[in-house]
N, CA, C and O atoms as CSV, one atom per row, in Angstrom:
chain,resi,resn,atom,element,x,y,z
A,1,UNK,N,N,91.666,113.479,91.728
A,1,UNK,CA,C,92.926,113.129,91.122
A,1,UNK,C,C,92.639,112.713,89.676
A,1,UNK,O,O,91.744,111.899,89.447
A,2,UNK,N,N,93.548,113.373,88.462
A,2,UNK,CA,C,92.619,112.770,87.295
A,2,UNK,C,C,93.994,112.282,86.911
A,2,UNK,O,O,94.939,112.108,87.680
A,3,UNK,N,N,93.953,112.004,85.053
A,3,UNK,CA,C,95.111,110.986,84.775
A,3,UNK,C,C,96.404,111.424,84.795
A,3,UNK,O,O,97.300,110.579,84.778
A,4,UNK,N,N,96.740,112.905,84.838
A,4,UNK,CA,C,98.279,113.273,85.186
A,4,UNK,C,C,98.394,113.078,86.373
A,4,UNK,O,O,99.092,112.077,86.532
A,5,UNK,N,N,97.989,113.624,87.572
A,5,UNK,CA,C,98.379,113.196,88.616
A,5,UNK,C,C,98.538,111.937,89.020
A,5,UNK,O,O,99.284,111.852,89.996
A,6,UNK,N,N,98.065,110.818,88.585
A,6,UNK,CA,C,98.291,109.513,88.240
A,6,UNK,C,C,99.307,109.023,88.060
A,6,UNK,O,O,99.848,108.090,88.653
A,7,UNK,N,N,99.878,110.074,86.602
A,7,UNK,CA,C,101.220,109.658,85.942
A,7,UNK,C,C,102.724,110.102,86.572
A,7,UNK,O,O,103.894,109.758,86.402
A,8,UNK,N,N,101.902,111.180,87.493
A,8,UNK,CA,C,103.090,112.247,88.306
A,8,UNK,C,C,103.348,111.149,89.344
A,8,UNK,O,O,104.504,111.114,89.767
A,9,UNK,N,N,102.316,110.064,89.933
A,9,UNK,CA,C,102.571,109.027,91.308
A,9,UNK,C,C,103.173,108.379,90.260
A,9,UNK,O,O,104.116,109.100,89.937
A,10,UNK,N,N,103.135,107.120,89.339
A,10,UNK,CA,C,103.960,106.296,88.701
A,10,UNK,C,C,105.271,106.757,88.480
A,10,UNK,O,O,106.144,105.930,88.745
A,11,UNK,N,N,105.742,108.136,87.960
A,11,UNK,CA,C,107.045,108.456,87.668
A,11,UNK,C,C,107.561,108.460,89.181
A,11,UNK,O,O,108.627,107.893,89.418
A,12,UNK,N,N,106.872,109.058,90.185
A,12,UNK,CA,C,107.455,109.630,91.509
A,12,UNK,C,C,107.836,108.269,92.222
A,12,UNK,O,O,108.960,108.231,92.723
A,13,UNK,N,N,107.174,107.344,92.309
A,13,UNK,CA,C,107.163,105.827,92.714
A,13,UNK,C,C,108.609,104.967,91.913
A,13,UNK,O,O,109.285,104.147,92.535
A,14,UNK,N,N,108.879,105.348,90.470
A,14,UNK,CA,C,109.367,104.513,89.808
A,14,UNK,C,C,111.212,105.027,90.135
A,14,UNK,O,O,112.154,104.239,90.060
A,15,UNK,N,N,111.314,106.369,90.456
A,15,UNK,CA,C,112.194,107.230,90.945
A,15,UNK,C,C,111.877,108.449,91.542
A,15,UNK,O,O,111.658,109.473,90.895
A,16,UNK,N,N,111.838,108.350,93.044
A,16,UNK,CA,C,111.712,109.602,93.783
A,16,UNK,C,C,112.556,111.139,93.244
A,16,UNK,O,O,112.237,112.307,93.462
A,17,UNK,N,N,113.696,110.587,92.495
A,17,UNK,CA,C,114.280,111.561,92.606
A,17,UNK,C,C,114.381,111.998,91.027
A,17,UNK,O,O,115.425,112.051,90.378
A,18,UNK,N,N,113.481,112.203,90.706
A,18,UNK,CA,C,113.209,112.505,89.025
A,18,UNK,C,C,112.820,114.424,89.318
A,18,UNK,O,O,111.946,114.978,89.986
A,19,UNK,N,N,113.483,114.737,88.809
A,19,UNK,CA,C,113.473,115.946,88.374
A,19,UNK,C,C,112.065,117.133,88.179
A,19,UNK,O,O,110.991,116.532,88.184
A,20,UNK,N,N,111.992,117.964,88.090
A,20,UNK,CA,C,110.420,118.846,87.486
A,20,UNK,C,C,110.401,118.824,86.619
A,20,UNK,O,O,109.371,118.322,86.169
A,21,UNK,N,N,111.426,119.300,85.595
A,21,UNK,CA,C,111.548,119.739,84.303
A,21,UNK,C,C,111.070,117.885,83.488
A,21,UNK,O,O,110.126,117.746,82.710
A,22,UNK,N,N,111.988,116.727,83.940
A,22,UNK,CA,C,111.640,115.289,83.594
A,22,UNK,C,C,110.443,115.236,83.695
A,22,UNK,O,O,109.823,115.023,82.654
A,23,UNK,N,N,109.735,115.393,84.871
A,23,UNK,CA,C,108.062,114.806,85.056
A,23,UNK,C,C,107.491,115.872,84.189
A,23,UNK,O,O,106.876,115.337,83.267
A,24,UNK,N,N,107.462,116.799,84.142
A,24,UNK,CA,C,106.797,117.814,82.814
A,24,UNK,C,C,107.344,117.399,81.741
A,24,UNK,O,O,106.530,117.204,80.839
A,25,UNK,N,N,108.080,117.254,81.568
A,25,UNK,CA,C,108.248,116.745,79.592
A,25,UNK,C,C,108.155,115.335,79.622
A,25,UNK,O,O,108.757,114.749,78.722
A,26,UNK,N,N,107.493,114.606,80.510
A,26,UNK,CA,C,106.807,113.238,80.511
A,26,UNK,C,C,105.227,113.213,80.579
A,26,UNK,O,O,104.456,112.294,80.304
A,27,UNK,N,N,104.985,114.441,81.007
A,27,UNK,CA,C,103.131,114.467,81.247
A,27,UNK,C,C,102.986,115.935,80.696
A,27,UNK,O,O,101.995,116.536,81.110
A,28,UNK,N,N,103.900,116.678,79.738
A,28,UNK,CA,C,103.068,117.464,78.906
A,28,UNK,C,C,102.860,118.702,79.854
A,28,UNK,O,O,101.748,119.228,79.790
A,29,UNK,N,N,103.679,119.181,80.630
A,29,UNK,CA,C,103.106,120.108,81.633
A,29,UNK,C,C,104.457,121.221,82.188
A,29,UNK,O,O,105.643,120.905,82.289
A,30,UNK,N,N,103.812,122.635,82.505
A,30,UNK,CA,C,104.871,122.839,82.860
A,30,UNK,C,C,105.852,122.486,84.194
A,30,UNK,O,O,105.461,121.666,85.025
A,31,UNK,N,N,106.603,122.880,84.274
A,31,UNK,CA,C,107.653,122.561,85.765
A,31,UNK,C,C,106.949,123.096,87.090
A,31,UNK,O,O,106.829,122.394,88.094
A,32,UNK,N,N,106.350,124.824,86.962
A,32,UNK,CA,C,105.400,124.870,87.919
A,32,UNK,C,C,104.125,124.283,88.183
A,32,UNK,O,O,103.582,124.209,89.285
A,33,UNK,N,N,103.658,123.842,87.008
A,33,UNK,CA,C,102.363,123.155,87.357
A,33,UNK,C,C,102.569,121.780,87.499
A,33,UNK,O,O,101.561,121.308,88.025
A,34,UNK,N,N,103.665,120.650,87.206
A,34,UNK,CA,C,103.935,119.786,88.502
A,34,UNK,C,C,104.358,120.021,89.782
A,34,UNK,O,O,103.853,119.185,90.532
A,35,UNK,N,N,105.133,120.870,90.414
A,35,UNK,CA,C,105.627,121.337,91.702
A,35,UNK,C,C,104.049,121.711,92.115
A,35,UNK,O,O,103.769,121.291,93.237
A,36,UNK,N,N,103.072,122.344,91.505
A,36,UNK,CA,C,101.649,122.271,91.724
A,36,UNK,C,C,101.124,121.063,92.387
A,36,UNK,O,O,100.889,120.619,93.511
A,37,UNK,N,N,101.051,120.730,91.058
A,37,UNK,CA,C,100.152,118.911,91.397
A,37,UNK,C,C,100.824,118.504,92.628
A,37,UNK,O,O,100.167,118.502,93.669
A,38,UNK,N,N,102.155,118.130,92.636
A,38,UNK,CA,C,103.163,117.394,93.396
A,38,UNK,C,C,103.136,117.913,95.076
A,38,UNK,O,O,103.310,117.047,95.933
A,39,UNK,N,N,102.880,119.558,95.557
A,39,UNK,CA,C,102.500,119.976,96.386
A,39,UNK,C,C,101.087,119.901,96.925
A,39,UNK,O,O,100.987,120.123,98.131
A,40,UNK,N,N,100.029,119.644,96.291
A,40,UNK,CA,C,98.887,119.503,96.250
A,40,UNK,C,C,98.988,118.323,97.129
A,40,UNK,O,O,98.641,118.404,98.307
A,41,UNK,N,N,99.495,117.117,96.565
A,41,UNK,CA,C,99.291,115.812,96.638
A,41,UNK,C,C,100.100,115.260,98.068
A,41,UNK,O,O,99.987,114.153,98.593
A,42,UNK,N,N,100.881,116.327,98.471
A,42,UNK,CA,C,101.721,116.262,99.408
A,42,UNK,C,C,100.830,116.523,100.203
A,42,UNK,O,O,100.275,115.493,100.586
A,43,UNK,N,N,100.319,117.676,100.755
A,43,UNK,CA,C,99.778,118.574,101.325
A,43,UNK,C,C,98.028,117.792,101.712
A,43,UNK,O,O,97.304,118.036,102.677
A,44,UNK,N,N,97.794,116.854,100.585
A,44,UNK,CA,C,96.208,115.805,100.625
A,44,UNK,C,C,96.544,115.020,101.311
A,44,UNK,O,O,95.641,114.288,101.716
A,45,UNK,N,N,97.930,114.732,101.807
A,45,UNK,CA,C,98.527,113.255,102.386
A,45,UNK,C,C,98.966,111.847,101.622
A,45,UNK,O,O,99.435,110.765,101.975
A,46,UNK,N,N,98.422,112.664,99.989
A,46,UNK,CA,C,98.751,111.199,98.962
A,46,UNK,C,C,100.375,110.383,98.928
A,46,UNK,O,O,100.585,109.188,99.136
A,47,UNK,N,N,101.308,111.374,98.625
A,47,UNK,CA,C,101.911,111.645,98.671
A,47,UNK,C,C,102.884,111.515,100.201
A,47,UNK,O,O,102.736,112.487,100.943
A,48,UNK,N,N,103.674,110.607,100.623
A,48,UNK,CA,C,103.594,110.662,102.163
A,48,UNK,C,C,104.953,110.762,102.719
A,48,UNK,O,O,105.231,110.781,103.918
A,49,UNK,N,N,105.790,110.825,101.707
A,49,UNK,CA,C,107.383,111.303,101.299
A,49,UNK,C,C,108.189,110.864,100.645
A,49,UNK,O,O,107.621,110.150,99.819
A,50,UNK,N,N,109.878,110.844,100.407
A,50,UNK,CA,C,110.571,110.401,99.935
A,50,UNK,C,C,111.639,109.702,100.510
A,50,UNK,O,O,112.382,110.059,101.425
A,51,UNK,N,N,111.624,108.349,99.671
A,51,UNK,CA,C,113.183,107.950,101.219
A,51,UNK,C,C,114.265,107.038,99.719
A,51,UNK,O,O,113.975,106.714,98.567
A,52,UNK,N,N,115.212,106.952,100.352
A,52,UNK,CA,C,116.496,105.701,99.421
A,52,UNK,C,C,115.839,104.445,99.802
A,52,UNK,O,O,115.138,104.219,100.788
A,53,UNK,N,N,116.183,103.688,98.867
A,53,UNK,CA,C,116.095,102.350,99.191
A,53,UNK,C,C,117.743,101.810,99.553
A,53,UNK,O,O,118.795,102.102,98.984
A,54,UNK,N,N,117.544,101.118,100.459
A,54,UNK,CA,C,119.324,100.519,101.129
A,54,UNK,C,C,119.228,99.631,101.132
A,54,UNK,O,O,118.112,99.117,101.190
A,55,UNK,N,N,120.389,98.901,101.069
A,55,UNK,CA,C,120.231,97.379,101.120
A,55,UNK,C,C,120.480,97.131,102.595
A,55,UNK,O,O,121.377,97.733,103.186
A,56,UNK,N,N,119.687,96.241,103.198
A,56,UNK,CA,C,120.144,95.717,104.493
A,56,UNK,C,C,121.452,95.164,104.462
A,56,UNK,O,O,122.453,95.585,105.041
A,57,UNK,N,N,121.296,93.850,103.482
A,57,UNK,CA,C,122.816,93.151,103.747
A,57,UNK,C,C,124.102,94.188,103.441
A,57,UNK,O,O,125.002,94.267,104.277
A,58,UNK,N,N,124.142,94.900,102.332
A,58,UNK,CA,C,125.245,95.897,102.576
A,58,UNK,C,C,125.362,96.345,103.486
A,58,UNK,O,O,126.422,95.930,103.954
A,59,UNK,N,N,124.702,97.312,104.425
A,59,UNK,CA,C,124.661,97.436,105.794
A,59,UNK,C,C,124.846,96.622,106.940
A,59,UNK,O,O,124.891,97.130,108.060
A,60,UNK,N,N,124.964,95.324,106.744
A,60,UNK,CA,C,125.563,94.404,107.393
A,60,UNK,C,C,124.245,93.807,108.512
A,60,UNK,O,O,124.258,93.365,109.661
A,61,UNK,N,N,123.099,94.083,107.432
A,61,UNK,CA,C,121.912,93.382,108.431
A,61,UNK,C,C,121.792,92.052,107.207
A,61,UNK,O,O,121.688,92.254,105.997
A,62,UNK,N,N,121.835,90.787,107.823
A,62,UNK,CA,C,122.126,89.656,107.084
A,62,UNK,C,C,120.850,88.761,107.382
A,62,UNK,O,O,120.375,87.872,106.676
A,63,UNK,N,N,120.471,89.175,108.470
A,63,UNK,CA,C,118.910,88.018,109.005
A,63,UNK,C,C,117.543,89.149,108.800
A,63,UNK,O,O,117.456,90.010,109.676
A,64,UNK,N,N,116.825,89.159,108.035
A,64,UNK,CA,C,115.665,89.198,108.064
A,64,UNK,C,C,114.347,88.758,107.757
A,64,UNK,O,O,113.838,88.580,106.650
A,65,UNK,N,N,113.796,88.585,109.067
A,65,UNK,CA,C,112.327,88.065,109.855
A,65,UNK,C,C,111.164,88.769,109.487
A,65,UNK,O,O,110.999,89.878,108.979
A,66,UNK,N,N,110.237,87.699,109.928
A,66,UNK,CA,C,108.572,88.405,109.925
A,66,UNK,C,C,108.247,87.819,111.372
A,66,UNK,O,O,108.133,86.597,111.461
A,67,UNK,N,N,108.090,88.608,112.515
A,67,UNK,CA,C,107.499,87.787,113.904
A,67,UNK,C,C,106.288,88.123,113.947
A,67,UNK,O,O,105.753,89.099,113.420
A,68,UNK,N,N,105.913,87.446,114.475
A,68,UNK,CA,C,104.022,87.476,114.858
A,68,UNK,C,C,104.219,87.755,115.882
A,68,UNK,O,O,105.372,87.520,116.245
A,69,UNK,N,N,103.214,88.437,116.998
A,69,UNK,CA,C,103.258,88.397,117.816
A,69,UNK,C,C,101.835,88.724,119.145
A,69,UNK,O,O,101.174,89.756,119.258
A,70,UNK,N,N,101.764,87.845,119.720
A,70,UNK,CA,C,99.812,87.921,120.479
A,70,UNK,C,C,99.936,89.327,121.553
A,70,UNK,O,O,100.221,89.185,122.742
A,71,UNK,N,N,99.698,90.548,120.985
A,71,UNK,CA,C,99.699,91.395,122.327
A,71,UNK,C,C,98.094,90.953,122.720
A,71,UNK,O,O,97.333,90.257,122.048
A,72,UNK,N,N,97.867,91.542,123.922
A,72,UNK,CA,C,96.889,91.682,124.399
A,72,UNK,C,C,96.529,93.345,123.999
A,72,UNK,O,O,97.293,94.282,123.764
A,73,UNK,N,N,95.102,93.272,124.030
A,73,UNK,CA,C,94.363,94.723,123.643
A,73,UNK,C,C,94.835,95.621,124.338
A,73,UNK,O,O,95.014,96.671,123.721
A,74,UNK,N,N,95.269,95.626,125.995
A,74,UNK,CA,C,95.957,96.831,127.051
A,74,UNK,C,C,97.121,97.174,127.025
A,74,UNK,O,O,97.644,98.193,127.478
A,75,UNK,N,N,97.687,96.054,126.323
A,75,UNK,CA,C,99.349,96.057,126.403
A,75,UNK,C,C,99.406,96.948,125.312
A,75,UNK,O,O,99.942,97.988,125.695
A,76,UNK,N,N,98.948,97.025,123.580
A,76,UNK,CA,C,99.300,97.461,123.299
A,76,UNK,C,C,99.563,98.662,123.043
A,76,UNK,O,O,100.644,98.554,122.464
A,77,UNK,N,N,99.303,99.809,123.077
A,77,UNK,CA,C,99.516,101.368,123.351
A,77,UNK,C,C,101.399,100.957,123.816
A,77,UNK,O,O,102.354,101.124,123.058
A,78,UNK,N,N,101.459,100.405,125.260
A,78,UNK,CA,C,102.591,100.166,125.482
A,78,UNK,C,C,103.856,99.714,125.061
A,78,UNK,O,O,105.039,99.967,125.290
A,79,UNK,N,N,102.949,98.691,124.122
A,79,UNK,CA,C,104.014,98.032,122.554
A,79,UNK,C,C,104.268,98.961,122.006
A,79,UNK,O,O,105.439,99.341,122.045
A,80,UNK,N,N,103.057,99.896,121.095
A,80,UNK,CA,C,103.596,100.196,119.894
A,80,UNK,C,C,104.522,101.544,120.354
A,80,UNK,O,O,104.945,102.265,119.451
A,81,UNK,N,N,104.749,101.785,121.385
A,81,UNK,CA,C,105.961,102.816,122.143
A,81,UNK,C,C,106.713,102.385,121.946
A,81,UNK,O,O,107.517,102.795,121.109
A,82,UNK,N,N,106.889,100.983,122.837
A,82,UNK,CA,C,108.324,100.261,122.193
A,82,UNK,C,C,109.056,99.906,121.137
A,82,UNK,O,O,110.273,100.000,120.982
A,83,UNK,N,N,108.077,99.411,120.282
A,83,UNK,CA,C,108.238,99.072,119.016
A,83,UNK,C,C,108.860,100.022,117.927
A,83,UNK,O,O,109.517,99.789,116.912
A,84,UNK,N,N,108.371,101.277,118.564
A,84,UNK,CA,C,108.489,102.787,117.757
A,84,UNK,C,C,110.247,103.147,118.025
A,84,UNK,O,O,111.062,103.713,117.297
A,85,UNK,N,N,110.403,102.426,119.653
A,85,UNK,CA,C,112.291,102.931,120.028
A,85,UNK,C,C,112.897,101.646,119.326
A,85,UNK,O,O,114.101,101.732,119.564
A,86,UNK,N,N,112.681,100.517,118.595
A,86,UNK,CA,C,113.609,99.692,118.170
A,86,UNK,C,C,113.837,100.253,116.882
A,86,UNK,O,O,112.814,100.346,116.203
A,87,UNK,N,N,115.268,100.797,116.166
A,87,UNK,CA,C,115.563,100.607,114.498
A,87,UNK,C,C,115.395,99.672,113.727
A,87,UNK,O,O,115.046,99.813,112.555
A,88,UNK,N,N,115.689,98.268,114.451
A,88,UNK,CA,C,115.255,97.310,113.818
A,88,UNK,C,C,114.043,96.673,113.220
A,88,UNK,O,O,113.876,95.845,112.325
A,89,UNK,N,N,113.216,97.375,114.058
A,89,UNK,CA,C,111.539,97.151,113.281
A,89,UNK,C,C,111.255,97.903,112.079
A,89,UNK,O,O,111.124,99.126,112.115
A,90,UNK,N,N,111.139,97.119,110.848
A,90,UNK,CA,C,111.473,98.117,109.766
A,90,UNK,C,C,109.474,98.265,109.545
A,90,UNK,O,O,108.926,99.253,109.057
A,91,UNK,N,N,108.820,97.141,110.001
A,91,UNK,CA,C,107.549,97.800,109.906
A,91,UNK,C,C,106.743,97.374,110.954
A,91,UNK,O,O,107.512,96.549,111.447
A,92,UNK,N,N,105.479,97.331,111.838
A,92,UNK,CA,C,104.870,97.050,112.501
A,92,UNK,C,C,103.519,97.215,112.300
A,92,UNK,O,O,103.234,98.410,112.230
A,93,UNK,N,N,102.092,96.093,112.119
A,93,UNK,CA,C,100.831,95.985,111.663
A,93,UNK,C,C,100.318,95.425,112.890
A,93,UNK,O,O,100.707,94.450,113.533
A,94,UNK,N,N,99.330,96.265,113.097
A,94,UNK,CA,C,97.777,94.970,113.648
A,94,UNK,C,C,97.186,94.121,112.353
A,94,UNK,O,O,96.976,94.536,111.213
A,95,UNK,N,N,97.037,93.122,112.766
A,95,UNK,CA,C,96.621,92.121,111.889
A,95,UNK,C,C,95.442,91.337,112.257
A,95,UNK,O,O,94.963,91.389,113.390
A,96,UNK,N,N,94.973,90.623,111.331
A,96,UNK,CA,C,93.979,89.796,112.010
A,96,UNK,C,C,94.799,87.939,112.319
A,96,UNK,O,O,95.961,87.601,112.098
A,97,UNK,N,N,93.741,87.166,112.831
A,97,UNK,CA,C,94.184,85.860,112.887
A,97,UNK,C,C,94.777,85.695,114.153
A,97,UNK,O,O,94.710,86.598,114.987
A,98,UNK,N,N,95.339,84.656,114.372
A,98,UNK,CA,C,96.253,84.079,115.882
A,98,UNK,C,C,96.668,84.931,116.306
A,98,UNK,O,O,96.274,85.185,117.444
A,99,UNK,N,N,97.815,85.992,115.606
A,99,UNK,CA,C,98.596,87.002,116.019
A,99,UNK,C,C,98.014,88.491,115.910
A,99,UNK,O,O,97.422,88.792,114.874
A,100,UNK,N,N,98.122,89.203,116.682
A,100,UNK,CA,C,97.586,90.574,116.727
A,100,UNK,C,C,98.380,91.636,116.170
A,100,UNK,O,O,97.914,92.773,116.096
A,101,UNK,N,N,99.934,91.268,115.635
A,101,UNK,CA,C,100.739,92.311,114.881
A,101,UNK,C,C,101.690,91.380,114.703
A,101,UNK,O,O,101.979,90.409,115.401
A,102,UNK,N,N,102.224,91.843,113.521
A,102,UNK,CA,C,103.122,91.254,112.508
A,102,UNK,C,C,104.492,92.744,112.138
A,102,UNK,O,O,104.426,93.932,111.825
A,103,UNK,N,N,105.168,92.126,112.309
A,103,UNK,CA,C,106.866,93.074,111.992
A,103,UNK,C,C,107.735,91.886,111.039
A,103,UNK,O,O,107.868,90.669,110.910
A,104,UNK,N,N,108.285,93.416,110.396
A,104,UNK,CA,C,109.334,93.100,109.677
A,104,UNK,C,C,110.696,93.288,109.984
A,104,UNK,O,O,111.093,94.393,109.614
A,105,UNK,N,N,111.496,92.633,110.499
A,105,UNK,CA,C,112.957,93.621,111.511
A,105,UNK,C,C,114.113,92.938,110.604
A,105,UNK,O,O,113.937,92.162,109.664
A,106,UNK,N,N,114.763,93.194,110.878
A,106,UNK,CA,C,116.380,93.240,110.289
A,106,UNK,C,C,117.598,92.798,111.417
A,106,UNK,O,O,117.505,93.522,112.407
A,107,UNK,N,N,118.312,92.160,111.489
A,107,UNK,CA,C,119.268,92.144,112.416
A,107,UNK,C,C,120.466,91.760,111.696
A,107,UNK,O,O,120.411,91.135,110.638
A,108,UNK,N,N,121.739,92.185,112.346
A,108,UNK,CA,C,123.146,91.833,112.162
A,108,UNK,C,C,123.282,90.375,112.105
A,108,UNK,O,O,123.763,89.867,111.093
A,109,UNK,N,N,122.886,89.616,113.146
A,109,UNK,CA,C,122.624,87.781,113.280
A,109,UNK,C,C,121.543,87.674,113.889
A,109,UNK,O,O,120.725,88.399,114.455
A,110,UNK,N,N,121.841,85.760,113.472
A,110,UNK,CA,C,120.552,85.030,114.316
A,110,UNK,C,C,120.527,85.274,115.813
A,110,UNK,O,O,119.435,85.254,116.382
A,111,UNK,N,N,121.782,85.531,116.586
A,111,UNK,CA,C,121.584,85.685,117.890
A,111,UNK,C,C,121.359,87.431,118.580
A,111,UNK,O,O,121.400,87.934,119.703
A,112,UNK,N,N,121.221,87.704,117.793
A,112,UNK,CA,C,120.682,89.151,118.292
A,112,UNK,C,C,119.229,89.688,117.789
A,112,UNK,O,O,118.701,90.720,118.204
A,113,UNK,N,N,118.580,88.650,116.653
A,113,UNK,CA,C,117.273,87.967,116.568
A,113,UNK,C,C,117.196,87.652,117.831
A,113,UNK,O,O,116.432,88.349,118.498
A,114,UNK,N,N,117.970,86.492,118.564
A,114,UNK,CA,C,117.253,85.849,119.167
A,114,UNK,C,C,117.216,86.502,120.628
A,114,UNK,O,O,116.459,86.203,121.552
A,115,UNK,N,N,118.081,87.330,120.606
A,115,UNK,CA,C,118.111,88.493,122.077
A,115,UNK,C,C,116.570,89.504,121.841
A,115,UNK,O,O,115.699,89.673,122.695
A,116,UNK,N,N,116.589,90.091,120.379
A,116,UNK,CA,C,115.256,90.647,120.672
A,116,UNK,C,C,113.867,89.821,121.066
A,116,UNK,O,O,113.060,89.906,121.991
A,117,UNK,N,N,114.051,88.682,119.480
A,117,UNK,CA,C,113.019,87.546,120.145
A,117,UNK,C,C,112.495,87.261,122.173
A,117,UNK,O,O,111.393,86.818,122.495
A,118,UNK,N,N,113.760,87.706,123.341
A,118,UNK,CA,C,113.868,86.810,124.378
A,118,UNK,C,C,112.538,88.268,124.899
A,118,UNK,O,O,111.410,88.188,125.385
A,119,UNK,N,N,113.684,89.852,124.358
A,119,UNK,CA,C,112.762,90.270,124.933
A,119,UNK,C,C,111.609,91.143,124.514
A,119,UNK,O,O,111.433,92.326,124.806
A,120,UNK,N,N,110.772,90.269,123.701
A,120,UNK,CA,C,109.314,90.530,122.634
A,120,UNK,C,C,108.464,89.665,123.804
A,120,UNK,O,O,107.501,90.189,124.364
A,121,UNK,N,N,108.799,88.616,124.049
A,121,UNK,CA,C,108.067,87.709,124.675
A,121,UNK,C,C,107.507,88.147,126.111
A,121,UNK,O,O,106.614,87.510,126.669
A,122,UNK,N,N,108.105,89.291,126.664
A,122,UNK,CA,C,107.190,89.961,127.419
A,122,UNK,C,C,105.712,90.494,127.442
A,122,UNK,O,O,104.948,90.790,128.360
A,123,UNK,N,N,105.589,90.501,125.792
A,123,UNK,CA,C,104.147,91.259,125.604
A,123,UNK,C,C,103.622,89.929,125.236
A,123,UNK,O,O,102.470,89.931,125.669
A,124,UNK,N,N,103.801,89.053,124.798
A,124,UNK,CA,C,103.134,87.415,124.220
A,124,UNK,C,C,103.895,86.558,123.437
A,124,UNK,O,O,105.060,86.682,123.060
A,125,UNK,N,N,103.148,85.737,123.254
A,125,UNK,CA,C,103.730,84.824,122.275
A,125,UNK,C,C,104.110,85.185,121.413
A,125,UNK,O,O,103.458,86.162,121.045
A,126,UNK,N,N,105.407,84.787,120.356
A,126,UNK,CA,C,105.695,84.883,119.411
A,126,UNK,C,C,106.063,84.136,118.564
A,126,UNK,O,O,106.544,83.059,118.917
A,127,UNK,N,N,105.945,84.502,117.004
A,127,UNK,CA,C,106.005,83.019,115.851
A,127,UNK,C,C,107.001,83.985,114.716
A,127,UNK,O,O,106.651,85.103,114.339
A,128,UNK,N,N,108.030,83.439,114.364
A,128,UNK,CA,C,109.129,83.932,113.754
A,128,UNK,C,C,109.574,83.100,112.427
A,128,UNK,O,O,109.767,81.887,112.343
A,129,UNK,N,N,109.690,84.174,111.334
A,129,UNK,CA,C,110.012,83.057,109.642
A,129,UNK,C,C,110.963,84.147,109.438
A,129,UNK,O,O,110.782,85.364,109.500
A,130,UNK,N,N,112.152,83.374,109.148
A,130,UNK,CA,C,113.370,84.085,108.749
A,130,UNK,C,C,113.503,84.229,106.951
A,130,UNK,O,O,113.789,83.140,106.452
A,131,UNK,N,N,113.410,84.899,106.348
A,131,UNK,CA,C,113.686,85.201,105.302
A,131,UNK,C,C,115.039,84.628,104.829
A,131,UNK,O,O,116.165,84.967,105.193
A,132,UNK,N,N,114.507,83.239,103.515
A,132,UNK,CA,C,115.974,82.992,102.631
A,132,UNK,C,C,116.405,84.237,101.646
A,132,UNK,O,O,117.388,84.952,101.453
A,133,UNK,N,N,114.799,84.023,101.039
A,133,UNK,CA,C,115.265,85.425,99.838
A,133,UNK,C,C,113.903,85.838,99.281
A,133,UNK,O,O,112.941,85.071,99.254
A,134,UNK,N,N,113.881,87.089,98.842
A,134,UNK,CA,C,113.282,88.031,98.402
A,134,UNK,C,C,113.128,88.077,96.784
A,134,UNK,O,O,113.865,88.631,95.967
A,135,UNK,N,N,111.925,87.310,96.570
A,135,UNK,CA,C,111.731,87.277,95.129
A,135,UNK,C,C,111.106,88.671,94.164
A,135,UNK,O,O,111.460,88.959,93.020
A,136,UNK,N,N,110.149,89.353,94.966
A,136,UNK,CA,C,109.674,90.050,94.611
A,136,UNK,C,C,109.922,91.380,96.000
A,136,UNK,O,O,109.609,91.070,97.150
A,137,UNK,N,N,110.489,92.779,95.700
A,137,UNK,CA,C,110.942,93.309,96.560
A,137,UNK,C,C,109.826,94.366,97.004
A,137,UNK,O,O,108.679,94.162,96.605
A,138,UNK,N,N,110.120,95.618,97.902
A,138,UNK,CA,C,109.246,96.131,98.111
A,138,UNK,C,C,108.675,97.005,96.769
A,138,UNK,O,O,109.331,96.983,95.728
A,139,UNK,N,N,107.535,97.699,96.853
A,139,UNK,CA,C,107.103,98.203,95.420
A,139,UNK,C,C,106.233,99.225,95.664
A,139,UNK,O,O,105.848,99.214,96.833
A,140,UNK,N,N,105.845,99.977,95.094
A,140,UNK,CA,C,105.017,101.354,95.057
A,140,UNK,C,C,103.579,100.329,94.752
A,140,UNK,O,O,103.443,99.173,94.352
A,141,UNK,N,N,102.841,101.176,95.079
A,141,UNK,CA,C,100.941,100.725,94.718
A,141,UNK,C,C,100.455,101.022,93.251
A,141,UNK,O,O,100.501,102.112,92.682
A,142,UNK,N,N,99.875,99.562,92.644
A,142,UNK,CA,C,99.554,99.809,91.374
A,142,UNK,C,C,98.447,101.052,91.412
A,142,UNK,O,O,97.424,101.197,92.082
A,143,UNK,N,N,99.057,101.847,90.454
A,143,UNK,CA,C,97.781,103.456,90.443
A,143,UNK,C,C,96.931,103.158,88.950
A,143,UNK,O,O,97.239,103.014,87.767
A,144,UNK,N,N,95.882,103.158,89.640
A,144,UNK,CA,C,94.656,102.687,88.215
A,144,UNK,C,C,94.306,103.894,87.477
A,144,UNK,O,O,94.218,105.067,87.837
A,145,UNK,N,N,94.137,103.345,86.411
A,145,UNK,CA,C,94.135,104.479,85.488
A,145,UNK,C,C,92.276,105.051,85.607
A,145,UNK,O,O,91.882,106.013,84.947
């Protein structure tokens, strides 16, 4: 990857939906030879797609959490099935420390938090921080020059 393709992730990160003709008359290149790079990079896995950003609360998700949660090593295969059928899990990690995976979920209210919360606790313990506010939001990966 050298320094245009670099510059092709910063523009692509900063707005998915930037144009060929834009990212070539920003990195000096033609329109096919970014759809180049840009397919390349797709195709390497760099590149891993495109999505909108939405607002939860417009959507009328008003509570969002970070739960911890202790699976056991057998259970999980079985979790991350489950985990995979909830919409509300907007992300799911193995982690290290007390807890063995960490999610990010979204809900309409605290009590339908607390309906999923009742049934998480089948696979283990769980430790739950409700989000006041979001200082710094989600963000693309600093790309080093």
């Amino acid at each position: 990857m050298d320094r245009v393709d670099k510059e092709i992730l910063k523009l692509l990160q900063q707005n998915g939906r930037l144009s060929l003709k834009t990212i070539a008359e920003k990195t000096f290149l033609s329109s096919p030879a970014v759809s180049a790079r840009i397919e390349r990079m797709e195709n390497d896995g760099i590149i891993l797609g495109y999505e909108a950003k939405v607002s939860p609360i417009r959507m009328g998700y008003h509570i969002l959490a970070y739960i911890n949660l202790n699976v056991q090593p057998e259970d999980k295969n079985k979790f991350y099935k489950y985990a995979e059928s909830i919409p509300n899990i907007l992300e799911c990690s193995s982690v290290t420390g007390e807890y063995s995976v960490i999610m990010k979920a979204a809900f309409e209210s605290t009590m339908k938090l607390d309906t999923f919360l009742g049934q998480l606790q089948k696979f283990g313990k769980t430790s739950t921080q409700i989000v006041f506010a979001t200082h710094v939001g989600p963000r693309g990966i600093q790309i080093q020059e």
